[in-house]
N, C-alpha and C positions, 0 to 999 in steps of 0.2 A: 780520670787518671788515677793511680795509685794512691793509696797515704803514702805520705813520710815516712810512716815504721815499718815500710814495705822495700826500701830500696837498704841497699848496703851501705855501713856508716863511714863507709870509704867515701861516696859518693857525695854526703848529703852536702857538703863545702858546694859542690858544682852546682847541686841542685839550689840553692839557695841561691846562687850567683844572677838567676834569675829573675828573686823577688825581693822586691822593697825591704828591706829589715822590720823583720816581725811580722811582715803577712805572708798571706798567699797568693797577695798577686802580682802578675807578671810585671817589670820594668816596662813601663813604655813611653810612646814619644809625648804622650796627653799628658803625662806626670799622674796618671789617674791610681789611686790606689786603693779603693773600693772594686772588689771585684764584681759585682752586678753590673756597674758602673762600666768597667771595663767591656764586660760582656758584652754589655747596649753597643757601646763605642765602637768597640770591634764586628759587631756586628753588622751595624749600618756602614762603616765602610768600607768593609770585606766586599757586602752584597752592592755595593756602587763602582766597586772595582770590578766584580762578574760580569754586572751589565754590562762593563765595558768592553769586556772580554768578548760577550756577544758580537758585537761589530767588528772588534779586531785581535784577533786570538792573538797569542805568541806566536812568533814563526819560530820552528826548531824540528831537530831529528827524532823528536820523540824518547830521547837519550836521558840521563841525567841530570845531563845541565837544562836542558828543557822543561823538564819539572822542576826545578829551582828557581829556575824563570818566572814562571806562573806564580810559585809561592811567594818570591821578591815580589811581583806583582801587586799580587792582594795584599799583602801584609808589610808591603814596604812603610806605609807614611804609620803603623803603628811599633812595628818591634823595628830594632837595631840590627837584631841577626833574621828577619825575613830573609827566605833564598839558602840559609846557610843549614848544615844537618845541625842536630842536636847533639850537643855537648854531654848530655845524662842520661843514666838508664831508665825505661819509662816501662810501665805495666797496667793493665786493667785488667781489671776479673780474675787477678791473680797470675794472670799469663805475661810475662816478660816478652816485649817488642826487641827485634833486630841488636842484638850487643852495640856498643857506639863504634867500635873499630873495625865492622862488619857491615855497615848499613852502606859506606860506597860501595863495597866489593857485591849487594843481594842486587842493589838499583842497576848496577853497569849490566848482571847476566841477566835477569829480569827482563827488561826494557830491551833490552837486544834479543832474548827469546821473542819477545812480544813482535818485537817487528818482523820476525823470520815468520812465525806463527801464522801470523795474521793472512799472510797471504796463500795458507791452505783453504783461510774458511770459503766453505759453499753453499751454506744455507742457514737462514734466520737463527734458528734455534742452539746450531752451533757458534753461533755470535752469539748469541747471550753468555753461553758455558763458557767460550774464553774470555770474554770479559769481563764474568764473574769470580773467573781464579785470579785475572793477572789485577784483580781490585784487592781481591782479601790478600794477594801477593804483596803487595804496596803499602795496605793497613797495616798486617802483621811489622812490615820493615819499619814503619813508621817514621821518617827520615827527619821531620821537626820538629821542633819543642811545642809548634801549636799550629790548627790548621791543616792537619795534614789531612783530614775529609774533605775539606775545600778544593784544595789545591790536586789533589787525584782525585775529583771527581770533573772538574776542567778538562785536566792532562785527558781524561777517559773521552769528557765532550770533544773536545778536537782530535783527538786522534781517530774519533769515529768518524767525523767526520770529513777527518782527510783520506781516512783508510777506505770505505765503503762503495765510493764512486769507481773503483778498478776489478771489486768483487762480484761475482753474482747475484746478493743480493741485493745490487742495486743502491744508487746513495740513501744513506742511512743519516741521521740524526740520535740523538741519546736525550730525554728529557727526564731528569733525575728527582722532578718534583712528582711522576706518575708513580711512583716508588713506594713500599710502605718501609717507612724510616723503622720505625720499631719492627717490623716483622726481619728486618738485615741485621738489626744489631743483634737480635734475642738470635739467629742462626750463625751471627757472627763467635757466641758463645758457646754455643752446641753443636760442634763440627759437625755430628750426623748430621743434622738439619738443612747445611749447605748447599746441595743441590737440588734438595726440593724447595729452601725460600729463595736463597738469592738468585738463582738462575734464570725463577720464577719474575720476578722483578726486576731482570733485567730484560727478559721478555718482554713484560709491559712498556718498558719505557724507553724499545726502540722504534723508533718512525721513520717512514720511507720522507726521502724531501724533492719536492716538488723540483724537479730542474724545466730552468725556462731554453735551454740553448749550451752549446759546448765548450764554451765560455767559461761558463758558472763551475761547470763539472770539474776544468783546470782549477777554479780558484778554490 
């Protein structure tokens, strides 16, 4: 994320509202305030909340409140406002994410493009391309104060895989660890780059899924 000496001194009271007086890390439910410490913590169980997820997604419209869902989800037993957008202005590499009075208004047309969308595609490849725009779409808006890879990269797993079983290409799956993490971020930076890395990567990391019976397909 940003330094400090990067957002407006209008802001920084809000921004602060988040961290422990005198540090940099986040308020949470551990009382942890070492941020490595945090990191570890939140890390392990973030990734025991996904697993869980694996067995039983969130059910939802795929809307905004469904991504909020998800993120409540993983990040409920660590932050207070898991689920909730973020209250400050956030930046990385210099580039300013979604204003705060603007991030309902980019999720609600977004997510409803997305689901209009979705139902042109007709082939492999152009599934990857739109779900490599309506990703960096999501990043850019950046809608929490933390978590927001996690939590749309979920939103992405299940929607692929509720979406795919009515397309032509057949049901689909999304596995996010076939991915070169670094090869997204460095094109995350260098918009040219865009279409030749991440599209490239999302290629990779779609798979067809075995269905036993028509059953499965509903579910």
């Amino acid at each position: 994320m940003a330094e400090r000496n990067e957002f407006p001194e209008e802001y920084m009271r809000l921004w602060e509202s988040y961290l422990y007086p005198g540090t940099d890390t986040l308020i949470n439910k551990f009382g942890i305030t070492d941020n490595d410490e945090l990191h570890e913590k939140e890390a392990e169980v973030s990734f025991e909340k996904l697993v869980e997820l694996y067995e039983n997604p969130i059910k939802g419209n795929f809307d905004k409140k469904h991504l909020c869902d998800i993120h409540r989800y993983i990040f409920s037993d660590i932050y207070d406002w898991a689920g909730e957008y973020r209250t400050v202005y956030m930046a990385k590499n210099h580039s300013y994410f979604a204003e705060v009075s603007m991030i309902d208004r980019y999720l609600e047309e977004d997510l409803r493009m997305m689901n209009e969308e979705v139902q042109r595609i007709s082939y492999l490849p152009e599934l990857a391309s739109f779900l490599a725009a309506y990703y960096v779409y999501l990043l850019n808006t950046h809608p929490f104060r933390e978590g927001n890879g996690r939590a749309i990269r979920e939103f992405m797993r299940e929607f692929v895989i509720a979406k795919t079983p009515s397309l032509p290409t057949g049901p689909l799956e999304i596995d996010f660890t076939k991915m070169d993490g670094d090869k997204i971020n460095q094109a995350l930076i260098l918009a040219r780059a865009f279409r030749s890395s991440i599209e490239e990567e999302f290629l990779k990391a779609l798979t067809p899924v075995e269905i036993e019976d028509e059953n499965q397909i509903k579910m």
